[in-house]
Backbone bond lengths (Angstrom), bond angles and torsions (degrees), N, CA, C in turn:
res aa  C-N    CA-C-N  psi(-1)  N-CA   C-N-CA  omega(-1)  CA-C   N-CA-C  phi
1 X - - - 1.459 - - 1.509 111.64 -
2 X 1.156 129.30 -43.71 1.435 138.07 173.16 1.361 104.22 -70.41
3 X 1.394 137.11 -49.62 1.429 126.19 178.28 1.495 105.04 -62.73
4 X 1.338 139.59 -49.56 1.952 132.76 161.85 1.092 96.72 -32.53
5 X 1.361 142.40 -72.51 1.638 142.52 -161.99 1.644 106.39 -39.09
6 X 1.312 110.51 -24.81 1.486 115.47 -154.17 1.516 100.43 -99.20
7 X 1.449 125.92 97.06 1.467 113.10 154.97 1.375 142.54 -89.54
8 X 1.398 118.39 171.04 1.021 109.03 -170.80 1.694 107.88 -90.38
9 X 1.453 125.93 154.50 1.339 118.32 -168.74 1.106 109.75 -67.89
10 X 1.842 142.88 152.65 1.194 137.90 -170.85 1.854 101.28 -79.17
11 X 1.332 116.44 132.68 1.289 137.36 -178.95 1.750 109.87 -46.51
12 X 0.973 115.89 140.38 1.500 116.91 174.33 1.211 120.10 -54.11
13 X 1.485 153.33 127.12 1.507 145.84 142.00 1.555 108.87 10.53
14 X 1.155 123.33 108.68 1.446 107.47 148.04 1.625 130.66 -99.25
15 X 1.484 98.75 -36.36 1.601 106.52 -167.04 1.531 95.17 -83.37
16 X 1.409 114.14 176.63 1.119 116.58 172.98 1.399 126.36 -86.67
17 X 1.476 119.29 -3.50 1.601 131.95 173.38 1.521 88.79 -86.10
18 X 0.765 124.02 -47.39 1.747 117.55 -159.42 1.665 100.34 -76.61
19 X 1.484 127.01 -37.82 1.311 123.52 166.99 2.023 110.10 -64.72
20 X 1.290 125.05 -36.17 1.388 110.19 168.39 1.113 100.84 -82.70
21 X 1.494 152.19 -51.71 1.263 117.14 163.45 1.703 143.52 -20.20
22 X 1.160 87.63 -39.87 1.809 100.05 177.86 1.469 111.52 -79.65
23 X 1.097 109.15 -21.31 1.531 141.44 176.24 1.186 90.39 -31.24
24 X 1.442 131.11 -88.66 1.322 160.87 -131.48 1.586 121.37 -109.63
25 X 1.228 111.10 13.08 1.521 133.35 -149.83 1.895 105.40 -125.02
26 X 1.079 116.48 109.69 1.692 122.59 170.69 1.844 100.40 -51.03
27 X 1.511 91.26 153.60 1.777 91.37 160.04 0.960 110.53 -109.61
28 X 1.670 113.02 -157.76 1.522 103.37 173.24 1.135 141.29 -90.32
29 X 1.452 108.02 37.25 1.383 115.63 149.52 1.529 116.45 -119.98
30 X 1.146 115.17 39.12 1.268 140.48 -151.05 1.584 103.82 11.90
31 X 0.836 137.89 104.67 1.476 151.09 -140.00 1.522 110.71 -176.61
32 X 1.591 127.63 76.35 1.723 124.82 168.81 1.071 120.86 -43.43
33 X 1.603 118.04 135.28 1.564 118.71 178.26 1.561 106.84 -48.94
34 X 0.711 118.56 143.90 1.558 147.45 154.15 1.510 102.90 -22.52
35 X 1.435 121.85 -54.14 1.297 112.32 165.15 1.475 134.31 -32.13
36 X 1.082 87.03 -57.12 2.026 119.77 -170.17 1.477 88.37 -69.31
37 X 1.237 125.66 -57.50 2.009 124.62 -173.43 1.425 90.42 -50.33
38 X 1.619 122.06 -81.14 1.635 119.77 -168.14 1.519 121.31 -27.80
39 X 1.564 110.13 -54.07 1.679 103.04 165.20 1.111 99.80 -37.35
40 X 1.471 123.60 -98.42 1.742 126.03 -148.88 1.594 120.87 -42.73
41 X 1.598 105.56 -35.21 1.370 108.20 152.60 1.561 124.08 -28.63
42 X 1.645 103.24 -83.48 1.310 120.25 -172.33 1.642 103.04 -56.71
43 X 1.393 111.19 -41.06 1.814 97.04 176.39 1.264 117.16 -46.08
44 X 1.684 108.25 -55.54 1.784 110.92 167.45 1.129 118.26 -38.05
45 X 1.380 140.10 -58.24 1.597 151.68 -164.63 1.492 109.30 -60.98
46 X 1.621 93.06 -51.36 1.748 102.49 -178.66 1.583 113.39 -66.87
47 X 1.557 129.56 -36.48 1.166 115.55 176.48 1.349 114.50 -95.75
48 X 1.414 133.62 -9.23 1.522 124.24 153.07 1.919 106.73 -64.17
49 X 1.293 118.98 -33.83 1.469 107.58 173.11 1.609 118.55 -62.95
50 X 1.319 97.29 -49.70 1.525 103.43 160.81 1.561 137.26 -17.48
51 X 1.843 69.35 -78.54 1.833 89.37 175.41 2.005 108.22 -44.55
52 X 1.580 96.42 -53.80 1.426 85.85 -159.95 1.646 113.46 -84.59
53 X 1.242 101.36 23.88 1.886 107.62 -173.27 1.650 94.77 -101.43
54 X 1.319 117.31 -23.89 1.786 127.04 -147.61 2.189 75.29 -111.47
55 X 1.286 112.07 -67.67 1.551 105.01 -141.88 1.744 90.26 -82.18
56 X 1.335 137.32 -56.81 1.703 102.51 -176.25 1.191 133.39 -66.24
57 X 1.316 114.52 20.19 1.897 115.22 164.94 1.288 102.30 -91.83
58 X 1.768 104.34 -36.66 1.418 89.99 -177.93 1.424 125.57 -104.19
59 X 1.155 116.43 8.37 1.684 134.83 125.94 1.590 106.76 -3.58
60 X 1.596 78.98 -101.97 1.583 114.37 -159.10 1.839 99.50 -57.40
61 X 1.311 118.03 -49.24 1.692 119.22 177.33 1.684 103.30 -53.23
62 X 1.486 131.50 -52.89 1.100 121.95 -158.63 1.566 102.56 -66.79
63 X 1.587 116.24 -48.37 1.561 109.52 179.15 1.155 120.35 -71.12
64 X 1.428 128.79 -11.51 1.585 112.03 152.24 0.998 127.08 -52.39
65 X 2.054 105.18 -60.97 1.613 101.43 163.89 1.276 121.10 -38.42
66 X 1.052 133.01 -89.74 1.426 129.60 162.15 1.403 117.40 12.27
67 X 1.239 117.94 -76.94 1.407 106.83 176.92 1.537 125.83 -96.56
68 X 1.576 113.35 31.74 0.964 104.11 167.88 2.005 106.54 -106.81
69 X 1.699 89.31 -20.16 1.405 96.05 169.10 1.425 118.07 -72.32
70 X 0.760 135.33 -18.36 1.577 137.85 -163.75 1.109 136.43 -116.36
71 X 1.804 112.51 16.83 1.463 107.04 145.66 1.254 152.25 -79.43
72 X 1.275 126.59 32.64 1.455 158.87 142.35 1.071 99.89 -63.49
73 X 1.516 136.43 -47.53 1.698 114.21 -138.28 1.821 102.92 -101.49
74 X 0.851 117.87 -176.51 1.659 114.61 -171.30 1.595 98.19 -126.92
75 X 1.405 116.97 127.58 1.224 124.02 178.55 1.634 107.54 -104.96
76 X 1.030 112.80 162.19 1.804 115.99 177.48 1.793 108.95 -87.35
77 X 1.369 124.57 -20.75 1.515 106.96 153.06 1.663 77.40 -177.11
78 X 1.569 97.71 159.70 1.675 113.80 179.31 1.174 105.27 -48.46
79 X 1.957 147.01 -12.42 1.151 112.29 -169.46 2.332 99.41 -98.39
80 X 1.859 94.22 -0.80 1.389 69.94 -175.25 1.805 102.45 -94.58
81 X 1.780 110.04 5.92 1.873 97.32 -179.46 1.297 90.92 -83.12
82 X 1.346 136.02 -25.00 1.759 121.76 -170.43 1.307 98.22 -91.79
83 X 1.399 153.12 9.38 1.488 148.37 129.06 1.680 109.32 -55.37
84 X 1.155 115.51 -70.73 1.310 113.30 165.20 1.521 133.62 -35.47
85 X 1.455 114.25 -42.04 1.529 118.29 176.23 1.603 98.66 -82.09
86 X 1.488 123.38 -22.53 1.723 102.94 -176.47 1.717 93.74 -95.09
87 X 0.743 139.52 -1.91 1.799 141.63 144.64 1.214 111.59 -30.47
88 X 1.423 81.63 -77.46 1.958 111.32 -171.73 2.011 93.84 -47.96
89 X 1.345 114.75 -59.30 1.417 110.04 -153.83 1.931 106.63 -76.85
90 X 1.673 101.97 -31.44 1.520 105.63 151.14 1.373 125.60 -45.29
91 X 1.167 124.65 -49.70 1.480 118.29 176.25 1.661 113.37 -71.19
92 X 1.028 121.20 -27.66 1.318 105.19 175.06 1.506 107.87 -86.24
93 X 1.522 115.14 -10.64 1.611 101.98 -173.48 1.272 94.12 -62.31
94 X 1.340 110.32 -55.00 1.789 118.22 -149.52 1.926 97.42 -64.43
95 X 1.511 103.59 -59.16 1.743 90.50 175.02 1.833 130.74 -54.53
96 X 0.970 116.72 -54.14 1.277 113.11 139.97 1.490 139.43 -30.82
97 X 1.340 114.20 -50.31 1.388 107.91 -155.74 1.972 91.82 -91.84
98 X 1.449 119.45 -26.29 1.573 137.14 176.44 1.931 100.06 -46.70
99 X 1.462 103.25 -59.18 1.493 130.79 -178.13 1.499 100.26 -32.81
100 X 1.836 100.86 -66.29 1.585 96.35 -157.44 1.320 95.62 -82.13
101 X 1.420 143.41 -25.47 1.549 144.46 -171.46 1.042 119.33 -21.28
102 X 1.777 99.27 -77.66 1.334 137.25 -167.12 1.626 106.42 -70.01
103 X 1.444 116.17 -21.12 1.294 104.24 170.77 1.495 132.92 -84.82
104 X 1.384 95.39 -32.53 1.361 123.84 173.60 1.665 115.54 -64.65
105 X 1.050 88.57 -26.21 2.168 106.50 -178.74 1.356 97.07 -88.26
106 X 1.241 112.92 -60.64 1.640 111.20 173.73 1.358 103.43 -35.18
107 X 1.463 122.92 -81.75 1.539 139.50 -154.76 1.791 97.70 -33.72
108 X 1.660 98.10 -79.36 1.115 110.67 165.72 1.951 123.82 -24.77
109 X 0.880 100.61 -76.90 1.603 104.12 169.74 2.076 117.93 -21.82
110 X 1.726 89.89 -74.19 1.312 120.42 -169.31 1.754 82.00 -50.85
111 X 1.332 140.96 -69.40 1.310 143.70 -140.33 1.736 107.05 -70.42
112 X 1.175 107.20 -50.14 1.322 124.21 173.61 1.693 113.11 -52.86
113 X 1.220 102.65 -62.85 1.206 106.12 -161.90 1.903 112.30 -78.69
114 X 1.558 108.67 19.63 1.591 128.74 -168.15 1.946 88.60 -106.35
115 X 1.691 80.59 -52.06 1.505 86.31 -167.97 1.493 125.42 -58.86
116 X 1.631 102.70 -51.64 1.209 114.07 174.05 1.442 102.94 -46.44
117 X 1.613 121.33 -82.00 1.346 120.25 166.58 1.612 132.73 0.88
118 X 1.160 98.25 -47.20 1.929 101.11 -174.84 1.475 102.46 -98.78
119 X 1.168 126.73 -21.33 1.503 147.07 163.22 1.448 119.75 -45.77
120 X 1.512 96.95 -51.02 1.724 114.14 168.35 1.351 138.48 -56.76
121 X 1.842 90.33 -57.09 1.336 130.09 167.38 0.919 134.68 -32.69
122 X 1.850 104.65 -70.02 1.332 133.69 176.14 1.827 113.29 -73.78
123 X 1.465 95.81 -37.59 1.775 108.28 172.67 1.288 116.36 74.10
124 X 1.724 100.34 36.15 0.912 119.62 170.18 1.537 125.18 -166.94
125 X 1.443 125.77 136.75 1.717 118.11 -153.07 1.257 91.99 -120.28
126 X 1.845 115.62 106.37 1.200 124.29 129.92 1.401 143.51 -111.50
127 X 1.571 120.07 -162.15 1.280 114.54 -163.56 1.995 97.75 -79.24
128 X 1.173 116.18 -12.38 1.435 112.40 179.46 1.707 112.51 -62.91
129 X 1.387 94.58 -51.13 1.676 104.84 177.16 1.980 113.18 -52.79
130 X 0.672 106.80 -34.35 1.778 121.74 164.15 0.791 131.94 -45.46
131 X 1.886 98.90 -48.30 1.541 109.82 -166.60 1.628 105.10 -97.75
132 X 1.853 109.93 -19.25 1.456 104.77 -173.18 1.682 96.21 -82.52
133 X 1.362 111.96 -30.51 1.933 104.59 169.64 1.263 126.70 -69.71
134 X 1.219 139.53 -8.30 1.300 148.85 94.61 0.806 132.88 -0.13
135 X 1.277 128.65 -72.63 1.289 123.64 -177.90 1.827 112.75 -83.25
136 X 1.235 128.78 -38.48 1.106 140.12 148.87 1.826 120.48 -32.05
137 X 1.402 93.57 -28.22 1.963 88.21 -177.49 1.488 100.47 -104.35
138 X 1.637 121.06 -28.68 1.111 121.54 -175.43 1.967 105.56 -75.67
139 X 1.136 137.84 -27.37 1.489 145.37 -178.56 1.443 94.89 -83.73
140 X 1.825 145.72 -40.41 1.038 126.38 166.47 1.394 124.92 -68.38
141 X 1.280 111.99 -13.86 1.657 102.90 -179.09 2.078 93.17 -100.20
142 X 0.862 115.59 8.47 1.628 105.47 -177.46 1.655 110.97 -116.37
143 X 1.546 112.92 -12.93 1.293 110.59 -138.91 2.034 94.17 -76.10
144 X 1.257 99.16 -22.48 1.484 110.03 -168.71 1.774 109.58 -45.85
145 X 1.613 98.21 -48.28 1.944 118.32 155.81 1.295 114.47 -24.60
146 X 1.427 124.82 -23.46 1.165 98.61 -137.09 1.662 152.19 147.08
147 X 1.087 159.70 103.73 1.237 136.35 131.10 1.838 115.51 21.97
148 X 1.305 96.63 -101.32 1.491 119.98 162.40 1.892 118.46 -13.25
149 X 1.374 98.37 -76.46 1.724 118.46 160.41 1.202 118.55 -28.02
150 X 1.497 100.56 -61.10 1.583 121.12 -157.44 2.044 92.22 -64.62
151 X 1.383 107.31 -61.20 1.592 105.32 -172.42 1.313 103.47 -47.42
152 X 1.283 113.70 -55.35 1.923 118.48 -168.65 1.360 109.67 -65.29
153 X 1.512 112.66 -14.88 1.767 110.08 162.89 0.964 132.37 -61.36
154 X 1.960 105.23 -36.70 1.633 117.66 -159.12 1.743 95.79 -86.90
155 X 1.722 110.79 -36.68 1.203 124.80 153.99 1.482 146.29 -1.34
156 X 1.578 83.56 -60.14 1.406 86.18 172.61 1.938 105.64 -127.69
157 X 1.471 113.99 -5.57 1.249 105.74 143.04 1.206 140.28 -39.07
158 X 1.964 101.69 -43.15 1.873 105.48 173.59 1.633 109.02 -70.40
159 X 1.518 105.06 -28.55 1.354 96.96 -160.80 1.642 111.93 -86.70
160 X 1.729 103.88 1.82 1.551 103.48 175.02 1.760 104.09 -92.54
161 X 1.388 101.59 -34.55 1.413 120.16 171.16 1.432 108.78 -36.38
162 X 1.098 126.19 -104.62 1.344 140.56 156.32 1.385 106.73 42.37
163 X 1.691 95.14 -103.95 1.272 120.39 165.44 0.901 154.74 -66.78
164 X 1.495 114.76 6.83 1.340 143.04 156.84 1.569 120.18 -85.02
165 X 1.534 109.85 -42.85 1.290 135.23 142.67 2.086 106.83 -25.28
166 X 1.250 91.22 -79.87 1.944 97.32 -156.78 1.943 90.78 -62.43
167 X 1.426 134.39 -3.25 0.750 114.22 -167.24 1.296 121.88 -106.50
168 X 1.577 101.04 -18.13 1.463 104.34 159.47 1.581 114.65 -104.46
169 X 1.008 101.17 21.17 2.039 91.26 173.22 1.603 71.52 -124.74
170 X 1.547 153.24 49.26 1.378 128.86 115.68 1.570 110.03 -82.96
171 X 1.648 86.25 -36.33 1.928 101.81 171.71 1.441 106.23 -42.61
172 X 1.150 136.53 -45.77 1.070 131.28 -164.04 1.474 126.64 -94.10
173 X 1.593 100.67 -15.12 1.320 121.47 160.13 1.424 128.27 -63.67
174 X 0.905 120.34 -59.87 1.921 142.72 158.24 2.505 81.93 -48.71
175 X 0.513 104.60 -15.40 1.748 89.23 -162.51 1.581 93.62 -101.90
176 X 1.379 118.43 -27.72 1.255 116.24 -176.72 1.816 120.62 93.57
177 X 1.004 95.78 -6.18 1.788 105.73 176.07 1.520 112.43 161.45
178 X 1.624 107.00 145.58 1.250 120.04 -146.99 1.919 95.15 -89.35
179 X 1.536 108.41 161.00 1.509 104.04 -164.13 2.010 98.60 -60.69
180 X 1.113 114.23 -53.77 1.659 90.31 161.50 1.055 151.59 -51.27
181 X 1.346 121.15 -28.69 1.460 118.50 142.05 1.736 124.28 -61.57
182 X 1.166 133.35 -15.27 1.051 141.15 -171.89 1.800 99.61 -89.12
183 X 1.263 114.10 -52.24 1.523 123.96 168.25 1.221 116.97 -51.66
184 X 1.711 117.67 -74.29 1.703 100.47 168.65 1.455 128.16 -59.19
185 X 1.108 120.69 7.38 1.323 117.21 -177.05 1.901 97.62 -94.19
186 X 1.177 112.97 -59.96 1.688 120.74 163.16 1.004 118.68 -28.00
187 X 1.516 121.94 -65.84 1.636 125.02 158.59 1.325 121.56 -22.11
188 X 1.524 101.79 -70.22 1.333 118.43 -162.06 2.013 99.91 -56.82
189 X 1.004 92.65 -45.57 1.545 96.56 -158.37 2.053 92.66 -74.55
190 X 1.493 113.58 -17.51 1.565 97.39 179.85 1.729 102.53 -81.72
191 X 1.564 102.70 -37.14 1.605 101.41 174.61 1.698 118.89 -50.44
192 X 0.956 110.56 -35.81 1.580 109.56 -169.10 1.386 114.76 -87.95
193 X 2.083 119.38 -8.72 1.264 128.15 158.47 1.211 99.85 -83.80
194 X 1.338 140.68 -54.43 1.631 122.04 160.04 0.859 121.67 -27.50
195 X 1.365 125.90 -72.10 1.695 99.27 -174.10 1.333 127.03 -71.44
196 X 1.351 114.72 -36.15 1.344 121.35 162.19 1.563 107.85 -19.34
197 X 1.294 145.81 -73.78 1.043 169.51 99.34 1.646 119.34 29.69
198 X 1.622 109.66 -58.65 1.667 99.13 166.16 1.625 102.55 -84.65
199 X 1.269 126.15 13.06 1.851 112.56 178.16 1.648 77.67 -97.04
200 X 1.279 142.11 -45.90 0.990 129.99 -170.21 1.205 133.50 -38.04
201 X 1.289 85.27 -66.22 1.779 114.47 -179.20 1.782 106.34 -55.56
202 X 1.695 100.85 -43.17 1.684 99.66 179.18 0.906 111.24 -78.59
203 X 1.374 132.65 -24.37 2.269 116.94 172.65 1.512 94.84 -62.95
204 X 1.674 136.05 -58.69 1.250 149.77 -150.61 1.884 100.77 -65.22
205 X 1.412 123.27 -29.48 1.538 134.60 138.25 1.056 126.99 -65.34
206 X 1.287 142.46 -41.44 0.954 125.88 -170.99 2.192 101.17 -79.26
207 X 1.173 103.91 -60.80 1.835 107.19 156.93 1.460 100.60 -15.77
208 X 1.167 113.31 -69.45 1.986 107.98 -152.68 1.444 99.32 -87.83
209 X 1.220 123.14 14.99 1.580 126.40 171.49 1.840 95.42 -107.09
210 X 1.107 106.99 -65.64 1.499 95.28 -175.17 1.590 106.37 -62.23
211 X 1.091 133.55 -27.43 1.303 100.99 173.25 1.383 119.46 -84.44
212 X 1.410 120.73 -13.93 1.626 108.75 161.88 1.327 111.68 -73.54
213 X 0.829 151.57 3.41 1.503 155.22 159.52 1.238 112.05 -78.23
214 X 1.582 126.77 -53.57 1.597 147.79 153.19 1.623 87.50 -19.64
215 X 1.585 115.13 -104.64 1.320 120.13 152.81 0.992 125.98 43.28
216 X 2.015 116.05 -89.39 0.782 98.99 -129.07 1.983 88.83 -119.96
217 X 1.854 83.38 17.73 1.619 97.65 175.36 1.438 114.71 -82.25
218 X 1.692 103.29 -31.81 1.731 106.76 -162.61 1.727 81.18 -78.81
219 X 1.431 148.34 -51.85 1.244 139.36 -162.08 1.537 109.90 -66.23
220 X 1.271 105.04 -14.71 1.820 90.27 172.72 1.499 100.92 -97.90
221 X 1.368 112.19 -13.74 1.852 94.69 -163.22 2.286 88.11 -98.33
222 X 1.543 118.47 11.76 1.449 105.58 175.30 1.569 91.25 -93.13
223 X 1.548 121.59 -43.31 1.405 121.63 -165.82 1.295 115.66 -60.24
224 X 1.487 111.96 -21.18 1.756 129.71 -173.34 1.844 85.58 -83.98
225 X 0.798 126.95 -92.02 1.285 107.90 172.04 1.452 153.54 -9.16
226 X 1.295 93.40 -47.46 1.554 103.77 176.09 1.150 118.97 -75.32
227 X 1.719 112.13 -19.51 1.440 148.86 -159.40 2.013 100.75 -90.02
């Protein structure tokens, strides 16, 4: 009954579905690889960059307009027309800056999460995997164009790929190993304290089983005796 209690540790990933599967999966401290955190990271980064690449042009453009339109109108003292022009340039931050966000978070998202993906898969991170998520995020945001669109998507998908690519596998160079090598290596080394650990536990059972058996041989062969 105590040796059933005892399992064996679950086997490492081999295939490449079962490594993106694991991909995406808490442990037991329910805790996502590091992979899976960096996306949501970079989604954050990419649509606060967004926001502010899309909304202070159109900031600063709307309150010019603003006050280039509006010397005709009569304000109640200069501090309520410069409330009004940062209104005016507020509303275009937020519509504007919302616009490029969500695309830029998307992009980001869609690209990452291709890369990581074939990264896993393959179980191994190069500049190819980069360039096919690249080109893959750049043809989904174009394909709607078109024929035409669709090529000039993958287009400049490879060409964001690329170099986005060589720039974090230098990152990873200066780091000494790429976040997939850094992951199966973690694994590997928690699997082999697992078992380490259930062989333990099962010699340390199997011991306290044979000697209750030992046990519970010398007490039947004194009672046969006494008998």
């Amino acid at each position: 009954g105590a040796q059933a209690g005892l399992r064996r540790p679950a086997p490492l990933p081999q295939t490449g579905w079962e490594r993106l599967s694991d991909l995406w999966r808490p442990d037991e401290q329910q805790r996502y690889p590091e992979e899976a955190v960096n996306i949501a990271k970079s989604a954050f980064t990419a649509g606060l960059v967004g926001w502010l690449y899309g909304g202070l042009p159109a900031f600063v453009s709307a309150r010019k307009a603003f006050v280039e339109s509006s010397h005709g109108e009569i304000f109640q003292s200069r501090a309520d027309a410069l409330q009004s022009a940062h209104r005016a340039g507020l509303r275009s931050f937020i519509r504007y800056g919302w616009r490029w966000s969500w695309r830029v978070a998307a992009f980001a998202t869609i690209f990452n999460v291709v890369s990581t993906g074939l990264s896993a898969y393959r179980d191994k991170t190069t500049i190819s995997n980069f360039a096919a998520a690249g080109a893959f995020t750049g043809a989904l945001f174009r394909m709607h164009l078109g024929l035409q669109g669709l090529v000039g998507g993958i287009m400049f998908g490879t060409a964001f790929g690329v170099p986005a690519g060589g720039l974090l596998m230098a990152m990873y160079g200066l780091a000494g190993e790429t976040l997939q090598e850094k992951r199966s290596r973690e694994r590997r080394e928690l699997y082999e304290q697992k078992l380490a650990e259930w062989q333990s536990r099962l010699s340390m059972t199997e011991i306290l089983g044979q000697t209750e058996n030992n046990a519970q041989g010398k007490s039947e062969t004194e009672r046969a005796r006494e008998l």
